[in-house]
MIVEXSE-962691 format. One record per residue (C-alpha): residue number from 1; residue in one letter; x, y, z. Coordinates in nm, 2 decimals. Example, Ala and Ser with C-alpha at 12.3 -4.5 7.8 and 13.67 -1.06 7.14 Angstrom:
! MIVEXSE-962691
+-----+------+--------+--------+--------+
:  nr : rest :     c1 :     c2 :     c3 :
+-----+------+--------+--------+--------+
:   1 :    A :   1.23 :  -0.45 :   0.78 :
:   2 :    S :   1.37 :  -0.11 :   0.71 :
+-----+------+--------+--------+--------+
This chain:
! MIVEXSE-962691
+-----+------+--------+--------+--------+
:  nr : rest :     c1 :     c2 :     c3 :
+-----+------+--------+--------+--------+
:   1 :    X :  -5.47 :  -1.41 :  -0.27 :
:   2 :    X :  -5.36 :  -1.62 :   0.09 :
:   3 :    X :  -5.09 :  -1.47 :   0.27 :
:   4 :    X :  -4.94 :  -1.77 :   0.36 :
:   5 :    X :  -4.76 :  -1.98 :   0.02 :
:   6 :    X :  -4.99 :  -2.29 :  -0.08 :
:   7 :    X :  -4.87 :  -2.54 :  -0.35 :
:   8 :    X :  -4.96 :  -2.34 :  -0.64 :
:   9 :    X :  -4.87 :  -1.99 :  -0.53 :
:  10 :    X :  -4.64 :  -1.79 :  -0.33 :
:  11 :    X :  -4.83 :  -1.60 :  -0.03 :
:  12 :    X :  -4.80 :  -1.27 :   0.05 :
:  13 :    X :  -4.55 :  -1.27 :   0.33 :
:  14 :    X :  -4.31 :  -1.44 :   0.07 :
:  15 :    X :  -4.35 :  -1.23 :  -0.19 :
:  16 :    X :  -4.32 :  -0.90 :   0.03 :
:  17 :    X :  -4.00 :  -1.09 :   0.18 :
:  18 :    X :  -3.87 :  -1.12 :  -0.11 :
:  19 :    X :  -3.86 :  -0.83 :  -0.30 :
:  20 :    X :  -3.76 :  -0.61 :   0.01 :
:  21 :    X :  -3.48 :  -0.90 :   0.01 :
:  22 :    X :  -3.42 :  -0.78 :  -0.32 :
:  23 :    X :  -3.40 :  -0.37 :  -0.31 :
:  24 :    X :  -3.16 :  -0.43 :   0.08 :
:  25 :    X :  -2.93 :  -0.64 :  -0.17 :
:  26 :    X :  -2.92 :  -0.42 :  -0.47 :
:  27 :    X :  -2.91 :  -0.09 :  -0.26 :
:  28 :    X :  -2.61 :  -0.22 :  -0.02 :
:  29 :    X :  -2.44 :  -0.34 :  -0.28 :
:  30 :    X :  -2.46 :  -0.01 :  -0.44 :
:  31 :    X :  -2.34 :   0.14 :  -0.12 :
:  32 :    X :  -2.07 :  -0.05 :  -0.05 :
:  33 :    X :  -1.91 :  -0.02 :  -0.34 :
:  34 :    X :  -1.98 :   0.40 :  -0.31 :
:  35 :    X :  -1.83 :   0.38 :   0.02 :
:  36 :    X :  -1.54 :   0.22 :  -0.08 :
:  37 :    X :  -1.45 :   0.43 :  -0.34 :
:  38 :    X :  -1.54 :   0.74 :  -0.18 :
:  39 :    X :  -1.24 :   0.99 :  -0.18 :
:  40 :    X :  -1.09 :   1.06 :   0.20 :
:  41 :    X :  -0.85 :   1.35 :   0.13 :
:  42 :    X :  -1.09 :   1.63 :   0.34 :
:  43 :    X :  -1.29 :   1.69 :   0.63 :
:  44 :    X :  -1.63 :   1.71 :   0.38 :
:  45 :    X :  -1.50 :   1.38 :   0.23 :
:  46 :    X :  -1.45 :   1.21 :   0.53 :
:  47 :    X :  -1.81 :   1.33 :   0.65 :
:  48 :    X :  -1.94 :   1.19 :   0.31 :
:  49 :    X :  -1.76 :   0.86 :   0.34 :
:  50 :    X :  -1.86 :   0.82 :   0.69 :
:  51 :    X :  -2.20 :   0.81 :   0.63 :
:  52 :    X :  -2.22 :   0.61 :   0.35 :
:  53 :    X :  -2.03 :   0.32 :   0.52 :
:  54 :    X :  -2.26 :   0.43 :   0.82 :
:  55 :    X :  -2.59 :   0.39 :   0.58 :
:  56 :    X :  -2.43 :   0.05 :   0.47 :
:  57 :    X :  -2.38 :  -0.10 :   0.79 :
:  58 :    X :  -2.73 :   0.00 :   0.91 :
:  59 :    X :  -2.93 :  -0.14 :   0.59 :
:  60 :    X :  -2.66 :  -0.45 :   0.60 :
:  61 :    X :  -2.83 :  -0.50 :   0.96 :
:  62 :    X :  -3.20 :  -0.46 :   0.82 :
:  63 :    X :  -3.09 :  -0.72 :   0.54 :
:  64 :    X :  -2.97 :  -0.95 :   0.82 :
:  65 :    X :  -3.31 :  -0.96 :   1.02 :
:  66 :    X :  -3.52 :  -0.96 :   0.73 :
:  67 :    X :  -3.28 :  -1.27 :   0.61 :
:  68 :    X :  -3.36 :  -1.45 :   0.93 :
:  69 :    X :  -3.76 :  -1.40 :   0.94 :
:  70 :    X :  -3.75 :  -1.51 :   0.52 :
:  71 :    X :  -3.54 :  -1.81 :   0.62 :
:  72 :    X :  -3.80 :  -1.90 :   0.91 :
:  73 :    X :  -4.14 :  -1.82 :   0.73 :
:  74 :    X :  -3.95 :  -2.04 :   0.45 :
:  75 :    X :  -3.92 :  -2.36 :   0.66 :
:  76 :    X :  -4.27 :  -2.30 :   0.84 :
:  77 :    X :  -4.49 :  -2.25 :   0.51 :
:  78 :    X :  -4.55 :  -2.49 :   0.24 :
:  79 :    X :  -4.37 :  -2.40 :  -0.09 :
:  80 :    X :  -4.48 :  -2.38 :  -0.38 :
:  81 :    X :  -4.38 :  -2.69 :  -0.62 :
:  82 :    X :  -4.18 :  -2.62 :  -0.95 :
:  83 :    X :  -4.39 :  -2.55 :  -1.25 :
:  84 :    X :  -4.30 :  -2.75 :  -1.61 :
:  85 :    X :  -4.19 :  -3.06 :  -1.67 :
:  86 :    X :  -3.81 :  -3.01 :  -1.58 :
:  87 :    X :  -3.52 :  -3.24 :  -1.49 :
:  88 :    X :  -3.48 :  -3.28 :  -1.16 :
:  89 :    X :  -3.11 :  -3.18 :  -1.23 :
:  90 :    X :  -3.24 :  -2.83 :  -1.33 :
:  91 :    X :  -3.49 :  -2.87 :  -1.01 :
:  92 :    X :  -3.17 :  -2.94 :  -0.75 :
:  93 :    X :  -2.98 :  -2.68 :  -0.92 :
:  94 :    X :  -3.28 :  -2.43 :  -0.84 :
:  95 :    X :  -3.29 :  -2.54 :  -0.45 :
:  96 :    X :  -2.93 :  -2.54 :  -0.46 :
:  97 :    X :  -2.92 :  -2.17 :  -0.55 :
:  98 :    X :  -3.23 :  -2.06 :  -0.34 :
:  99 :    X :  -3.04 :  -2.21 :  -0.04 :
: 100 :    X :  -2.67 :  -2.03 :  -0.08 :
: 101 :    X :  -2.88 :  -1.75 :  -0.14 :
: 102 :    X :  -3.01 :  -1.81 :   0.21 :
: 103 :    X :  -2.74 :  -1.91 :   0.38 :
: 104 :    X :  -2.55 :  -1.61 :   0.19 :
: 105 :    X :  -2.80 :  -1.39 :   0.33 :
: 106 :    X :  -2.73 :  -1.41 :   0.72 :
: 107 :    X :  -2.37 :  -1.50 :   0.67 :
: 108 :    X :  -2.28 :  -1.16 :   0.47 :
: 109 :    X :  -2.45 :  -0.92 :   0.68 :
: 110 :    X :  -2.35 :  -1.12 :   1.01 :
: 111 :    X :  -2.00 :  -1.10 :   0.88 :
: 112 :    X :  -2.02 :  -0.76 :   0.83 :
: 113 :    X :  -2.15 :  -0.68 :   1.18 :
: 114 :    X :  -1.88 :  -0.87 :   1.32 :
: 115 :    X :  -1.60 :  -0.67 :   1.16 :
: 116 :    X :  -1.77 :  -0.32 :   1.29 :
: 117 :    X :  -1.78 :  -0.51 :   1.64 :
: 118 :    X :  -1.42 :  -0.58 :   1.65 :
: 119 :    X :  -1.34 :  -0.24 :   1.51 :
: 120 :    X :  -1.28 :   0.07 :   1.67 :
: 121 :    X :  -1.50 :   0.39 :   1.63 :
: 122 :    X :  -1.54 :   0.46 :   1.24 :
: 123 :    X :  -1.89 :   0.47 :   1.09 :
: 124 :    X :  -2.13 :   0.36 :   1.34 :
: 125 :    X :  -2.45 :   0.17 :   1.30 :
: 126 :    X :  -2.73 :   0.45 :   1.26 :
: 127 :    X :  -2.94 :   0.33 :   1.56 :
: 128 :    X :  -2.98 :   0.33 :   1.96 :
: 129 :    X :  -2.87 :  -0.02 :   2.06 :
: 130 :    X :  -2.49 :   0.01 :   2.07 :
: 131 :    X :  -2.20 :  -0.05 :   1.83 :
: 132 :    X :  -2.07 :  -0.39 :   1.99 :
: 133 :    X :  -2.17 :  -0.76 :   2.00 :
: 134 :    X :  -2.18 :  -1.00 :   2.22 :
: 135 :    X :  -1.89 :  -1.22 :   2.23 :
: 136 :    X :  -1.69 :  -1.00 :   1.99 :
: 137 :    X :  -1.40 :  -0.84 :   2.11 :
: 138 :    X :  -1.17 :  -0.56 :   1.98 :
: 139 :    X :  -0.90 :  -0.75 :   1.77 :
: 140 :    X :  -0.76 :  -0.64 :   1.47 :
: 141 :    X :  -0.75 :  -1.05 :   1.42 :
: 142 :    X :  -1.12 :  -1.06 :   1.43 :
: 143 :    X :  -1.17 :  -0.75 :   1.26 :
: 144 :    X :  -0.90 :  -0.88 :   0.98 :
: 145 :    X :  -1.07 :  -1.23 :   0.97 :
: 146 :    X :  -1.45 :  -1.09 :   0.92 :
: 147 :    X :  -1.34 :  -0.82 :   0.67 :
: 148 :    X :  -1.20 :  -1.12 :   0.44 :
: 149 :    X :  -1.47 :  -1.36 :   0.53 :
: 150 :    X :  -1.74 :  -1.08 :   0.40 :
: 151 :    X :  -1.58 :  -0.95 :   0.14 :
: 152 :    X :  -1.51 :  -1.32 :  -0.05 :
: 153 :    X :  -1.91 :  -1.36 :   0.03 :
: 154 :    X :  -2.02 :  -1.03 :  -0.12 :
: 155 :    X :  -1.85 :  -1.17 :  -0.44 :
: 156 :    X :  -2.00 :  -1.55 :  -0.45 :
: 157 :    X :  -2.33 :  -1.33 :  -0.37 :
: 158 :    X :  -2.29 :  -1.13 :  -0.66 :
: 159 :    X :  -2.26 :  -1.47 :  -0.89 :
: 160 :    X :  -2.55 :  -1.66 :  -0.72 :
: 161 :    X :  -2.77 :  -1.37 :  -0.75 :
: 162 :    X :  -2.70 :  -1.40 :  -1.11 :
: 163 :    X :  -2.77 :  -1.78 :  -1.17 :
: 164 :    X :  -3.04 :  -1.66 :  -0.97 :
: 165 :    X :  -3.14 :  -1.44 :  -1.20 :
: 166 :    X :  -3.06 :  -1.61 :  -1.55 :
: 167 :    X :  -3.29 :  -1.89 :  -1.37 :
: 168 :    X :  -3.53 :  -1.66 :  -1.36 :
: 169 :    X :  -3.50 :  -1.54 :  -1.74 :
: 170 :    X :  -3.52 :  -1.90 :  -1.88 :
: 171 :    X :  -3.81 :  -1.96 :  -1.67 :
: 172 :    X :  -4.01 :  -1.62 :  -1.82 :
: 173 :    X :  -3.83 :  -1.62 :  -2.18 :
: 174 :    X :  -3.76 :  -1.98 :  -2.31 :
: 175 :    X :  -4.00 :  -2.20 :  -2.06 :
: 176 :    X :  -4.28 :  -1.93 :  -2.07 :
: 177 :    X :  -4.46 :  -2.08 :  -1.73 :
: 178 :    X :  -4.58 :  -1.88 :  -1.44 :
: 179 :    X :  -4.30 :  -1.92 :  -1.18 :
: 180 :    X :  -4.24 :  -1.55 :  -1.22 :
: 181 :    X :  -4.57 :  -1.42 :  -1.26 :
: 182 :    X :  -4.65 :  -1.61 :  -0.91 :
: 183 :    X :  -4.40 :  -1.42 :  -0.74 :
: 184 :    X :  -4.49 :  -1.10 :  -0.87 :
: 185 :    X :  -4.89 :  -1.11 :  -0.88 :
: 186 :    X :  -4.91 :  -1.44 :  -0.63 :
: 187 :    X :  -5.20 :  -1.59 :  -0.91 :
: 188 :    X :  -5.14 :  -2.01 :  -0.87 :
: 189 :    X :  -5.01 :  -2.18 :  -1.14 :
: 190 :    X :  -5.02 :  -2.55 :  -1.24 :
: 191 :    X :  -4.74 :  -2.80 :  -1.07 :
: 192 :    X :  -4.52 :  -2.98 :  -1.23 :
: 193 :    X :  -4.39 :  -3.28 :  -1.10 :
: 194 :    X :  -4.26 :  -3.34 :  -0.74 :
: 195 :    X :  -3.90 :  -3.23 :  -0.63 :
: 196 :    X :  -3.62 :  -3.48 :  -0.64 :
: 197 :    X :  -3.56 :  -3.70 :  -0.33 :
: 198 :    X :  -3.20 :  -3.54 :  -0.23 :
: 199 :    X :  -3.35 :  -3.26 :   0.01 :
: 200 :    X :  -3.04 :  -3.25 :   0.18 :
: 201 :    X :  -2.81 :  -3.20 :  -0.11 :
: 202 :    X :  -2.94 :  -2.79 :  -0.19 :
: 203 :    X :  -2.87 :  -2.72 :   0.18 :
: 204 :    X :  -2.55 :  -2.87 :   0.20 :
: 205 :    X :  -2.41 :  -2.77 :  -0.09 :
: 206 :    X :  -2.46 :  -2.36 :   0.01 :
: 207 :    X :  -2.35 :  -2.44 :   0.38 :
: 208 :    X :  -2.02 :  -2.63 :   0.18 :
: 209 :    X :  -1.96 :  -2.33 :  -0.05 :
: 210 :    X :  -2.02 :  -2.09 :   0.29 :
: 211 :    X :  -1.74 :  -2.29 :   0.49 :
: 212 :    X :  -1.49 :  -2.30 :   0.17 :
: 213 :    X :  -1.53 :  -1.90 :   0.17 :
: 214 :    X :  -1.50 :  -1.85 :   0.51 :
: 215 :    X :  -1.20 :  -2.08 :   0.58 :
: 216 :    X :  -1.00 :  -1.91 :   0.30 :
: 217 :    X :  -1.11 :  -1.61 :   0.53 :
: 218 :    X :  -0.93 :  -1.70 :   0.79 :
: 219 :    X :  -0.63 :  -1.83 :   0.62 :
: 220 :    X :  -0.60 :  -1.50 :   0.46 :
: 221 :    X :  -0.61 :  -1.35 :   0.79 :
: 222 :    X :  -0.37 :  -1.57 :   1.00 :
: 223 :    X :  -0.09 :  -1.47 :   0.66 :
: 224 :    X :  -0.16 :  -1.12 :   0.78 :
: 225 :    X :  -0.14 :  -1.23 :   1.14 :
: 226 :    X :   0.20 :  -1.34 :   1.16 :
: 227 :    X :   0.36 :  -0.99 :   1.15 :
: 228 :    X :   0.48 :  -0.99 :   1.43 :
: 229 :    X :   0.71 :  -0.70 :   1.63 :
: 230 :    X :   1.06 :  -0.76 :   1.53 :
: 231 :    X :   1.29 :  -0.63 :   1.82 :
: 232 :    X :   1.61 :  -0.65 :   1.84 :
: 233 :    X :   1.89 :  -0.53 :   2.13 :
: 234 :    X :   2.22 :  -0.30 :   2.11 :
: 235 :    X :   2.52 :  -0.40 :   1.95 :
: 236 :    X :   2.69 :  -0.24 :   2.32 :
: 237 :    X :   2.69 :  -0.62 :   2.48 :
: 238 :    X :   2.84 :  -0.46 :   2.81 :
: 239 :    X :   2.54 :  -0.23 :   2.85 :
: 240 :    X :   2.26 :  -0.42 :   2.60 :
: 241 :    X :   1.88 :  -0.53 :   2.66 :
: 242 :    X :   1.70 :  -0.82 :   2.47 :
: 243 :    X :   1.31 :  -0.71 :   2.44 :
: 244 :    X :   1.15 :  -1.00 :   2.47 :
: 245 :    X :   0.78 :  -0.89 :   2.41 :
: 246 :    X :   0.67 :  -0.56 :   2.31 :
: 247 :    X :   0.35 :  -0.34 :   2.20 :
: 248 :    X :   0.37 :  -0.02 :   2.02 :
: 249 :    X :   0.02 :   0.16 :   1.99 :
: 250 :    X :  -0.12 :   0.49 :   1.87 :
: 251 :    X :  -0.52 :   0.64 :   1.99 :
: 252 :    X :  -0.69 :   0.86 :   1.73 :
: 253 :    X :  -1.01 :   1.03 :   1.79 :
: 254 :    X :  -1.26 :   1.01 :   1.49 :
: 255 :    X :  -1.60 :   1.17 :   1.50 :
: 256 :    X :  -1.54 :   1.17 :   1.87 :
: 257 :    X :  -1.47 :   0.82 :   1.90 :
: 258 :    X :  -1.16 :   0.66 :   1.98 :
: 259 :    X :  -0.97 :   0.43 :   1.72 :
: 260 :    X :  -0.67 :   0.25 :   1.86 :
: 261 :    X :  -0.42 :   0.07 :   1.58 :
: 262 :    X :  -0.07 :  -0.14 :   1.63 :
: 263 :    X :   0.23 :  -0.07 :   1.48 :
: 264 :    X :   0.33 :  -0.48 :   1.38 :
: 265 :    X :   0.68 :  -0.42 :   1.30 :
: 266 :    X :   0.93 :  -0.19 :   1.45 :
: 267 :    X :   1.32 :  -0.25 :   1.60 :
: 268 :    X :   1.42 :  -0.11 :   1.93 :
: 269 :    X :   1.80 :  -0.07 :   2.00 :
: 270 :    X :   1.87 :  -0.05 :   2.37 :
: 271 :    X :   2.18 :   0.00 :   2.58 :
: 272 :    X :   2.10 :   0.05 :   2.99 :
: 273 :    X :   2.34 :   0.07 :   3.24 :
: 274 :    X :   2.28 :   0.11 :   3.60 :
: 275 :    X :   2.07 :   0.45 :   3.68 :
: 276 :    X :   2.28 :   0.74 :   3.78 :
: 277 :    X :   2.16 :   1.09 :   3.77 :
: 278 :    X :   2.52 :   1.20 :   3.74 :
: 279 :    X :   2.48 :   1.13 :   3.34 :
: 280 :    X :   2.28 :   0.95 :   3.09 :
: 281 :    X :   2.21 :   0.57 :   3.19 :
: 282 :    X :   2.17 :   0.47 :   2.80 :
: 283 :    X :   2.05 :   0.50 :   2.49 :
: 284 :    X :   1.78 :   0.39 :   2.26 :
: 285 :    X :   1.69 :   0.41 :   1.93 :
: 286 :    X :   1.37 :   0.30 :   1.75 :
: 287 :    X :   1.27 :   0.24 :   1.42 :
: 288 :    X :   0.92 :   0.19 :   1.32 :
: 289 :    X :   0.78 :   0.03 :   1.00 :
: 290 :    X :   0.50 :   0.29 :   0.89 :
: 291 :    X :   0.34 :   0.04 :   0.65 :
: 292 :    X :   0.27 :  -0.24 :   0.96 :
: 293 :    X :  -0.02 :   0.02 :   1.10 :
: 294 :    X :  -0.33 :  -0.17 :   1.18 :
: 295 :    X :  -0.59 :   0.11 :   1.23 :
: 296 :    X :  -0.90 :  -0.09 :   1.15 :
: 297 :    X :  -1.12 :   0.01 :   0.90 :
: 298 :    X :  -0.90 :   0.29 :   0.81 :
: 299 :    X :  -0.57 :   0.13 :   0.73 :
: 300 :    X :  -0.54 :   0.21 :   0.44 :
: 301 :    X :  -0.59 :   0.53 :   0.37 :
: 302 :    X :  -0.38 :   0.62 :   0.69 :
: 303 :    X :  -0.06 :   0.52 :   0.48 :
: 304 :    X :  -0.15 :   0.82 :   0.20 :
: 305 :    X :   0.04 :   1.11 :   0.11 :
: 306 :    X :  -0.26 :   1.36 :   0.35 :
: 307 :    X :  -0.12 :   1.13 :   0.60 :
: 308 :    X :   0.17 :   0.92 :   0.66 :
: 309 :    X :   0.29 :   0.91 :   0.30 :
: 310 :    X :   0.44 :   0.58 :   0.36 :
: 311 :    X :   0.54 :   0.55 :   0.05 :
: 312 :    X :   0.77 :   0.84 :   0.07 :
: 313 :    X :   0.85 :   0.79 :   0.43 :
: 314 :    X :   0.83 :   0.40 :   0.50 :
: 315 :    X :   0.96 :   0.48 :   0.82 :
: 316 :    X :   0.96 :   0.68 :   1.18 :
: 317 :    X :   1.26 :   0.68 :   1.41 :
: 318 :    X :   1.29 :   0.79 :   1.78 :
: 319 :    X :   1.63 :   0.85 :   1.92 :
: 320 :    X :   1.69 :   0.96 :   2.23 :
: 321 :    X :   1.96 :   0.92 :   2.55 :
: 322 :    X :   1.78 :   0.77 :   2.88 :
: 323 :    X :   1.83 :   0.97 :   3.20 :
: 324 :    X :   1.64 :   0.83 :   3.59 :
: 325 :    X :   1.40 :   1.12 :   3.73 :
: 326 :    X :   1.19 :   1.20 :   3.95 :
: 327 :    X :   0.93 :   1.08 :   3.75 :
: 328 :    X :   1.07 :   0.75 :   3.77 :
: 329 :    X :   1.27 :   0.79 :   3.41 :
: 330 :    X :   1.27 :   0.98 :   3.10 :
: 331 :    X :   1.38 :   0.93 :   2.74 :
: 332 :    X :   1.52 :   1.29 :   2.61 :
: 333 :    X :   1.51 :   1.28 :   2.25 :
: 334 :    X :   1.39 :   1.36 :   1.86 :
: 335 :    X :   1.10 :   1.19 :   1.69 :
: 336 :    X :   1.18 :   1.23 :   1.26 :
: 337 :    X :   0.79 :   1.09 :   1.15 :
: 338 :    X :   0.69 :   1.17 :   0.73 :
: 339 :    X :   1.06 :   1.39 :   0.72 :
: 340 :    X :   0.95 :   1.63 :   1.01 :
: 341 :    X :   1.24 :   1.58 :   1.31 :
: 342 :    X :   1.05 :   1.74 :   1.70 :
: 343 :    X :   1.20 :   1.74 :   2.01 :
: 344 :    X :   1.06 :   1.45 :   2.22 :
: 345 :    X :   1.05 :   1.43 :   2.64 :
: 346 :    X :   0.89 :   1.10 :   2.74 :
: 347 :    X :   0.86 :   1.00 :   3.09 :
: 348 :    X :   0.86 :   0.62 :   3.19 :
: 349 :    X :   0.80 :   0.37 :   3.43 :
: 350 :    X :   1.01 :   0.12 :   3.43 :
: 351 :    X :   1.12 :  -0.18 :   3.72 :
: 352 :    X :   1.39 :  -0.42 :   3.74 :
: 353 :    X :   1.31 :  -0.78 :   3.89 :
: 354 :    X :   1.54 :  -1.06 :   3.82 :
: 355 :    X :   1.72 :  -0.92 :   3.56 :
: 356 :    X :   1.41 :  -0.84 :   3.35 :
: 357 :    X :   1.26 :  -0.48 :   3.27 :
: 358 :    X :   0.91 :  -0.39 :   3.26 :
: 359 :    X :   0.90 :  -0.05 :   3.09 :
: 360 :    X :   0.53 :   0.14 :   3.01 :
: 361 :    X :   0.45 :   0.47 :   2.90 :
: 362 :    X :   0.20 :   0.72 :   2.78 :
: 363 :    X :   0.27 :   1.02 :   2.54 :
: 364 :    X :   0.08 :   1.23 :   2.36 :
: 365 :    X :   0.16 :   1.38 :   2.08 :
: 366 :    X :   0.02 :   1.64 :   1.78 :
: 367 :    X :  -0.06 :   1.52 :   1.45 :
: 368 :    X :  -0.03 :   1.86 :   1.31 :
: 369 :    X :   0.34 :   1.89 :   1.44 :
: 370 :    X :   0.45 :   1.63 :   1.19 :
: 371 :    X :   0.20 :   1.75 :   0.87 :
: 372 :    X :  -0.03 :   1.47 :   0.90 :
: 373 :    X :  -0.38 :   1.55 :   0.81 :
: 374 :    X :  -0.31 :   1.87 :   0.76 :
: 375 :    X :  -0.69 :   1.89 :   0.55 :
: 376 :    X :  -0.87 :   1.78 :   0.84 :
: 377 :    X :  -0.85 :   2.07 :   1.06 :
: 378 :    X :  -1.20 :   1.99 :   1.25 :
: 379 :    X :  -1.14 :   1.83 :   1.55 :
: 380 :    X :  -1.46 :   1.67 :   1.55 :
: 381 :    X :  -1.38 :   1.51 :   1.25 :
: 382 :    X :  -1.03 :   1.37 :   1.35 :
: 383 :    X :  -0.87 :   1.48 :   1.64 :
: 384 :    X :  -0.53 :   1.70 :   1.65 :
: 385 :    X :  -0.36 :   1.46 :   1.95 :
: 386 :    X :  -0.23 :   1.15 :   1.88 :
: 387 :    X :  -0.22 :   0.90 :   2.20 :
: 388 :    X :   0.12 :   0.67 :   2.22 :
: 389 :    X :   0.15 :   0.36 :   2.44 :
: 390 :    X :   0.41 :   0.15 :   2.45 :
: 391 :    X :   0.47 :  -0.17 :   2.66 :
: 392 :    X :   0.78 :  -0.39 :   2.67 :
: 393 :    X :   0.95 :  -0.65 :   2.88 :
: 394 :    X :   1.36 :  -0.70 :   2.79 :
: 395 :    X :   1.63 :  -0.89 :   2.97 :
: 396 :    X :   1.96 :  -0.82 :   3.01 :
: 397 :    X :   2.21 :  -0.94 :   2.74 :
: 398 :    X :   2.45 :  -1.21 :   2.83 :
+-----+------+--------+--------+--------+
């Protein structure tokens, strides 16, 4: 038996290709959908789920490599020609599938890769080389965009592998020729007649059906997208502040590594008047939408009842009176997060140029304080602080 394919019979490269091809795509399938399912309500749970998505991810990398030599050893070697005296429509409809299954193959786990890359910290890739790609930044847009794009793949993959397959079954069952047996023993087989003329069409066809997934991808992710921070000032006109642009963000630490989400929508109510450290200079009050979390890969089960129950709670508010310092300023005030109300004493930095305030400011604070996680009591597994920054700009009111 050759190892390279000649026109009677597949090779041995091809056929070792193909069915480690076919036990990555079975067993990551398999995987996934464990990992996905797995429960995330304990620190054993998380350490379960972890490593299946971590298993996943490193076999959906395998899958992509071996994808890429198949699809080069394909166009470099002859290949076989179709056995039996089909139609060529029944011919095109074969290369058709063959080629979605190849283009299917490096777009899926390329997609996949991409959404780690753009993700922070959860799961990593069981090997030496690093968690990030080139070109790929940390964006929940990205991450959002290649999470839809490789999830809308895994399902046309799952319904080309069975035309795929069904192809296969008529071939064995009903047509009774040896275009299985070649693949499984590599014994040549008679030809039948040559392929159809339209070489193009196979190839185009998968590449169209890629594009149609992936741009529905995106469009899913740009809905998502426009969430945008809603701000709005104080109802005081004589002492209020319009925030023009503002970032709200929280730092978890996860198996050691650090995950950073954004809170998308939240109102700030601000009055300032001019700094006096004879009493308060204002007063502000904000009200965060818990459900507008984007913590990556672990969105969604942030918002359950082990953590911040949105559905209970749909909401956080910090109020507190605004006071200068020597620390430049500081908001005195209460945090109420998931019911629990703590006392909360953030220092700022804050400048005033042209009538427009730049105000930052770091503050850390303890999950445990407000019952969240209250399972996971192994650092190492998730963390006990809980890194705030925040970020606005606001002008003065007219």
């Amino acid at each position: 038996m050759p190892n390279l394919n000649t026109k009677t019979a597949y090779g041995r490269l091809t056929r070792g290709l193909h069915w480690v091809t076919a036990l990555l795509i079975l067993a990551n399938i398999g995987l996934g959908l464990a990992a996905a399912w797995a429960p995330f309500n304990s620190t054993e749970a998380l350490a379960h789920k972890t490593w299946l998505f971590s298993l996943h991810k490193t076999m959906g990398v395998a899958l992509f490599f071996v994808a890429l030599i198949r699809l080069i050893a394909g166009c470099l070697q002859t290949r076989p020609d179709p056995l039996g005296a089909h139609h060529d429509y029944e011919i095109l409809a074969a290369k058709a599938t063959h080629w979605m299954l190849y283009c299917l193959l490096v777009m899926i786990p390329l997609s996949g890769w991409i959404h780690h890359a753009a993700a922070e910290g959860f799961a990593p890739i069981l090997w030496p080389l690093g968690q990030s790609l080139p070109f790929v930044p940390k964006s929940p847009l990205i991450f959002d965009l290649a999470g839809a794009v490789h999830n809308g793949l895994v399902i046309v993959l799952i319904g080309t592998l069975a035309l795929h397959v069904a192809g296969t079954l008529k071939h064995a069952v009903i047509d009774r020729d040896g275009t299985l047996r070649r693949m499984v023993t590599g014994h040549p087989s008679e030809t039948g007649p040559p392929p159809p003329a339209a070489r193009l069409v196979p190839l185009l066809s998968g590449l169209a059906l890629v594009a149609a997934v992936t741009i529905s991808g995106w469009a899913i992710s740009e809905a998502e997208s426009t969430r945008k921070a809603r701000i709005t000032s104080s109802t005081d006109q004589s002492a209020a502040w319009t925030v023009s642009e503002g970032v709200l963000q929280i730092t978890i630490q996860q198996l050691g590594a650090p995950i950073t989400g954004t809170f998308e929508s939240w109102t700030a109510d601000i009055a300032f008047s001019t700094p006096s450290n004879a009493r308060p200079n204002g007063q502000v009050k904000v009200t965060i939408d818990i459900s507008s979390l984007e913590l990556g890969i672990v969105s969604a089960q942030a918002m359950g009842p082990d953590f911040f129950d949105a559905e209970r709670f749909p909401t956080a508010v910090f109020d507190a009176r605004i006071r200068a310092s020597d620390e430049n300023y500081v908001a005195n005030g209460t945090l109420t997060l998931k019911g629990i109300t703590h006392p909360v004493r953030m220092p700022f930095l804050m400048t005033i140029e042209d009538g427009v305030a730049t105000m930052t400011a770091r503050h850390v604070l303890n999950r445990t304080d407000f019952d969240i996680g209250r399972s996971f009591s192994d650092q190492s597994q998730l963390g006990f602080d809980v890194t705030v920054d925040i970020e606005l700009s606001a002008r003065r009111a007219p």
